[in-house]
N, C-alpha and C positions, 0 to 999 in steps of 0.2 A: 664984092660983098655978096650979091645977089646967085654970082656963081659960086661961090663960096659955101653957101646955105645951100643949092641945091646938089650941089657934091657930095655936101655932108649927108642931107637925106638919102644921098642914093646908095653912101657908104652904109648908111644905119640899116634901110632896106635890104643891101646886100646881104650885110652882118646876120640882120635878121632872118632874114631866105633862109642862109649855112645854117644859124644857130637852129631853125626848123627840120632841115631835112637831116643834121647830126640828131638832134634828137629822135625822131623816125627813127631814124633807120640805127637808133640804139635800143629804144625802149619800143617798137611797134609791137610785141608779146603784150607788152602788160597794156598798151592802147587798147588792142584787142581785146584785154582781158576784161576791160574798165566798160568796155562799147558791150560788151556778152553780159556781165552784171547789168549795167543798167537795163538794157532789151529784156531780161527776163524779171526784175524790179517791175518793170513798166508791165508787163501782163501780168503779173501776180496782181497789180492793182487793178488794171483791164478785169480781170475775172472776180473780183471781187466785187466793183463795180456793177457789172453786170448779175452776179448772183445778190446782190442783196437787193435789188427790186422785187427780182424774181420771188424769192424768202417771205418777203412782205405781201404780193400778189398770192401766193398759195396761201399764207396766214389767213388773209382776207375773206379766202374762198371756201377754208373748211377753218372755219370759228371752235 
């Protein structure tokens, strides 16, 4: 039984590894494509961020 259940996990784990590295190494373009949108997503917000204290600091400063 006990062997039984760790077999199976090792098949699933297997399964799963294959089903990972088939997917890679089908679709790594558009992973890439997904990791390039978000990273430039992410600083559009970064800079935004950053400029709107700024915005409000010079407001501040000439009333």
């Amino acid at each position: 039984m006990l062997v039984g259940l760790i077999f199976l996990s090792y098949e699933l784990e297997y399964i799963s590894t294959r089903l990972f590295v088939t997917i890679i190494d089908d679709y790594w373009p558009v992973a890439l494509i997904l990791v390039g949108v978000g990273f430039i997503i992410n600083s559009i917000i970064q800079r935004r961020s950053t400029n709107g204290p700024v915005s409000s600091k010079e407001l501040q400063h000439h009333p």
